[in-house]
Structures are given as C-alpha cells and as structure tokens.
N, C-alpha and C positions, 0 to 999 in steps of 0.2 A: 174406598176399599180398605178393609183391614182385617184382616186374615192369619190365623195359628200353622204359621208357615214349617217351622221345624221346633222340636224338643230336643234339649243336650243335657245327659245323664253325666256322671262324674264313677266312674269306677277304679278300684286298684289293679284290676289285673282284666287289661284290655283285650287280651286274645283270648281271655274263658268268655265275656262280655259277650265278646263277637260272634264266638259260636253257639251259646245260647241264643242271645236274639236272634242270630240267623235260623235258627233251626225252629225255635215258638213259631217264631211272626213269619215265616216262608219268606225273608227278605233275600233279593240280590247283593252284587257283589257290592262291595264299600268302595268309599273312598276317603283315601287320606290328606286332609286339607294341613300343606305345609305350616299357612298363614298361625296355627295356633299353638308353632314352637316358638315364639314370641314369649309366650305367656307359660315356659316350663311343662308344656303339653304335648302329647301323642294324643292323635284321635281315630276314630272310624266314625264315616257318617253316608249311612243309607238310604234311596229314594223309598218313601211308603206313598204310593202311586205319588200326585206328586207333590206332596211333603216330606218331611225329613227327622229323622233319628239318628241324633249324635252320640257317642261315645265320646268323653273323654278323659287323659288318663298321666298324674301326674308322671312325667320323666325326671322330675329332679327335685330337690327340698324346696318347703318353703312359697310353693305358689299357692294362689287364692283358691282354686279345686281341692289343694291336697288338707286346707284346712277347714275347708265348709265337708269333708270326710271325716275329720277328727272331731268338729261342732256336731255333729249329727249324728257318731258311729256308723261310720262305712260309708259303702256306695248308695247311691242317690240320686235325686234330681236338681239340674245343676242350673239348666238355664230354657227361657221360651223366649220364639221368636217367631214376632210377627210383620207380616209384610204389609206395607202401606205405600198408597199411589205417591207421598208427599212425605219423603226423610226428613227435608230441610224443616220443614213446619211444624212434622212431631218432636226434633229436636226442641226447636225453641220452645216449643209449648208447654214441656219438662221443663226446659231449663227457668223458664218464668215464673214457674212452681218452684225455684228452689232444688231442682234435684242436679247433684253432681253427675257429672258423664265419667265412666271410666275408660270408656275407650271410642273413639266416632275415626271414621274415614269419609272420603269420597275419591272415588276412581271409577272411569270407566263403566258408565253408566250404574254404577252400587253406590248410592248412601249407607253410611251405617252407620246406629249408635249405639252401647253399652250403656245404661242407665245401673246408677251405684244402687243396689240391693237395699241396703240402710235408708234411702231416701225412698225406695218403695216400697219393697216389704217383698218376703216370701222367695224372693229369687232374683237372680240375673234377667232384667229385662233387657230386650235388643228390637230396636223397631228399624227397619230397614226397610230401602226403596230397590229394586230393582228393573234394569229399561234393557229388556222389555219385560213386563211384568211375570212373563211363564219362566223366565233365566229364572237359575240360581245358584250363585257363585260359589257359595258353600258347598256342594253337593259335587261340584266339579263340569266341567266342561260338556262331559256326557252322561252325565246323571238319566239319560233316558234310558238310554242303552242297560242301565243298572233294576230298573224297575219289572217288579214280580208283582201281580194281582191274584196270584192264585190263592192267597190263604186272608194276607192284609190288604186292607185298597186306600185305606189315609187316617193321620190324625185328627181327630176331630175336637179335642178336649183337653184340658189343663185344670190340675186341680192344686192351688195354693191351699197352704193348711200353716195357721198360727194361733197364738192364745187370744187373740182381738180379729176375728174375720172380717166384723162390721169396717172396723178400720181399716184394715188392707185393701179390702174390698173399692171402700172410698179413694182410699188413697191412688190404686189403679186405675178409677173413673176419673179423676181427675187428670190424672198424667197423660191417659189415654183419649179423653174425652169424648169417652162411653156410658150413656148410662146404666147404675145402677141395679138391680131388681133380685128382692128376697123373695127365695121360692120354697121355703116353708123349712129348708132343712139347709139353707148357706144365704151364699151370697152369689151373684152370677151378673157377668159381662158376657151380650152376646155377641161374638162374630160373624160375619161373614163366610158360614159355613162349617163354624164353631161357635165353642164358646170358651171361659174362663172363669172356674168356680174356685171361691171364697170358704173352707170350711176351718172348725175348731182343731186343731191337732192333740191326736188321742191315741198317736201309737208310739210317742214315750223321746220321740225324735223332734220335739219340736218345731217351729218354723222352718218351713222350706218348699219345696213343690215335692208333693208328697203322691201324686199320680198324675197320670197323662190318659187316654180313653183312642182306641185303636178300631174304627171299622173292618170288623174280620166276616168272613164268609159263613162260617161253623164256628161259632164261640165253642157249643161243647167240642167239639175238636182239638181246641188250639189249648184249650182247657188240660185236655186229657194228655197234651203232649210237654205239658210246661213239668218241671219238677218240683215248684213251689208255688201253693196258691193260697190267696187271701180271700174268703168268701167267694165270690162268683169271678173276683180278679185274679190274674197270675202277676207273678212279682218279677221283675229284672234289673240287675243291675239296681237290685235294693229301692225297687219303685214299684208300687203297684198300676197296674196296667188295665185298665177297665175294659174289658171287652165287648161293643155296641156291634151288633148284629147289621153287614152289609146291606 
C-alpha cells in the first residue's frame, strides 16, 4: 500500500489560511500538531474525510518553510505525504539511492521519514508507516471527531511542477519504487487511490508542488464560493487546488 495521505502548504499568515480553507473546502475543526515547533513552525492541519490538509506557518527567522516562501514569492506548497505498510524499507530504499534524510522517527507504532527536497525534486517528501494503518498522528488523537463530508470528501492528487518533469518524475519512481507513465501532457505515478503528477512550471514560481486535487461534491459551488480562481481551479494558500467532481 501506498497511499497520498496528507498535503502541507507553507503560509505567512495562518489564521486568514485557516479561515479560508475552512470556509472553500467545508472543512472541520483543526488541529494543532505541537511536534512542528521543532522546526520554527505553527501549524493547523485538517481531516479531508480521511486525509489531511496542513497549514504551516513560520513563527520565527530563518527556517526551512519561511525560505522555500522567499524562493517561490509567497505562500505555497510545502510538503506530501504518503502512507506505506513498510517505513523501515522505504527509508532504506531512499537511502541506497543516495538521498539524504532530513528528518526520520520512530515511536509508538509511527515510522517516519523526511526525504531532502534536493535529492528528490519538487518538495518535501515524507513516507511514513502508521499501526494501525487508519491512525494518524499528525491529524491528532481524534481527528475523526474533526471530519466534514459535506462539501470535500479527500485528497486525491499532487501535482510537482519544475523545469525537467521527465526527470523528477524518474527520480520519484525510483525513490518510491513506482512506476513511471506519460500521459500525453506530464508525467504521473499512480497511487493507491491517487496519484502524483510531474508537469513543466509555467507560472513564473518555479520548482515546487504547485497544486494538490480535492474530491468535492459541487465543484461549480465550491468554485463560486472561493475568492481566487485559476481556470476551473481555485487557489489557497498560494496553491492551486483542482477540483475532481465526488
């Protein structure tokens, strides 16, 4: 199994964040995961049925978020994470490719690894095991009790965008040990229930994860109620957000 478990956005000003995406995407309450004042971060992170939508948002100079916002101009997309039956094995499996880890745990039934951006491409990669597979620690203890279906019902999609797709693209199937497949207009890995697409960046921002793709109930709805939109996408928290029809 391997699975597009949660998307984390990087914004400057996390309480307009919050009330936007809460209000677009009909999400429930948040939660605030202590674990990522470590790393100079406030966050909010949301059940979408049950996957997950991170905010996060630098609290002090000088961290890795508040500079992949001055690389890019602004807010943005920050990190994807996916869930795997086998932490220990995607770790190594990176690491025998050569990719640096910035950050790995284990406790308490969670593996977890942070895979260095540079060594993949495109973003903050995080492959993570949790036991039993429905947990999620990020999400908080009761993250059910948080979960709205009325407008969003889950993420389904990730979209890297750099000057070499072909190459990211690979370079993710390898780390990942997924294959491949051009589908006329990128690159794409599929999931388990998603997928993960490879395209050119051509909105002037360069390398980064450049949209994410939200099963909603009434895309013209959720349309109608966003305040910024990009073709048939609305934008958050400086991301475009694809709208796929529940």
């Amino acid at each position: 199994m391997m699975r597009l478990r949660q998307i984390a956005l990087v914004g400057a000003d996390l309480a307009a964040a919050k009330a936007e995406i809460t209000q677009v995407l009909g999400l429930g309450a948040d939660y605030l995961d202590k674990g990522v004042r470590k790393f100079g971060l406030v966050n909010a992170v949301w059940p979408v049925g049950d996957t997950f939508l991170e905010v996060v948002s630098p609290a002090e100079p000088g961290t890795t978020a508040g500079r992949l916002m001055d690389k890019r101009g602004g807010d943005g997309g920050y990190m994807v994470i996916l869930q795997v039956d086998d932490g220990l094995a995607a770790r190594a499996r990176a690491v025998g490719l050569g990719v640096r880890l910035v950050e790995q745990a284990e406790f308490k039934g969670v593996v977890m690894t942070h895979f260095h951006p540079r060594d993949v491409g495109g973003a903050i990669l995080s492959v993570d095991q949790m036991t039993p597979p429905e947990r999620w620690e990020w999400g908080g203890p009761d993250w059910e009790a948080n979960v709205r279906t009325e407008v969003t019902t889950g993420i389904v999609g990730a979209e890297l965008q750099g000057p070499d797709p072909e190459a990211m693209a690979t370079r993710w199937g390898e780390v990942l040990g997924r294959p491949v497949e051009f589908t006329g207009e990128g690159w794409r890995i599929a999931l388990d229930g998603g997928e993960l697409r490879f395209v050119e960046a051509k909105d002037g921002r360069g390398e980064g994860l450049g949209a994410f793709d939200v099963a909603v109930r009434d895309p013209a709805a959720v349309r109608a109620g966003a305040a910024r939109t990009e073709g048939e996408a609305v934008v958050l928290c400086g991301t475009r957000v694809n709208l796929v029809a529940a």
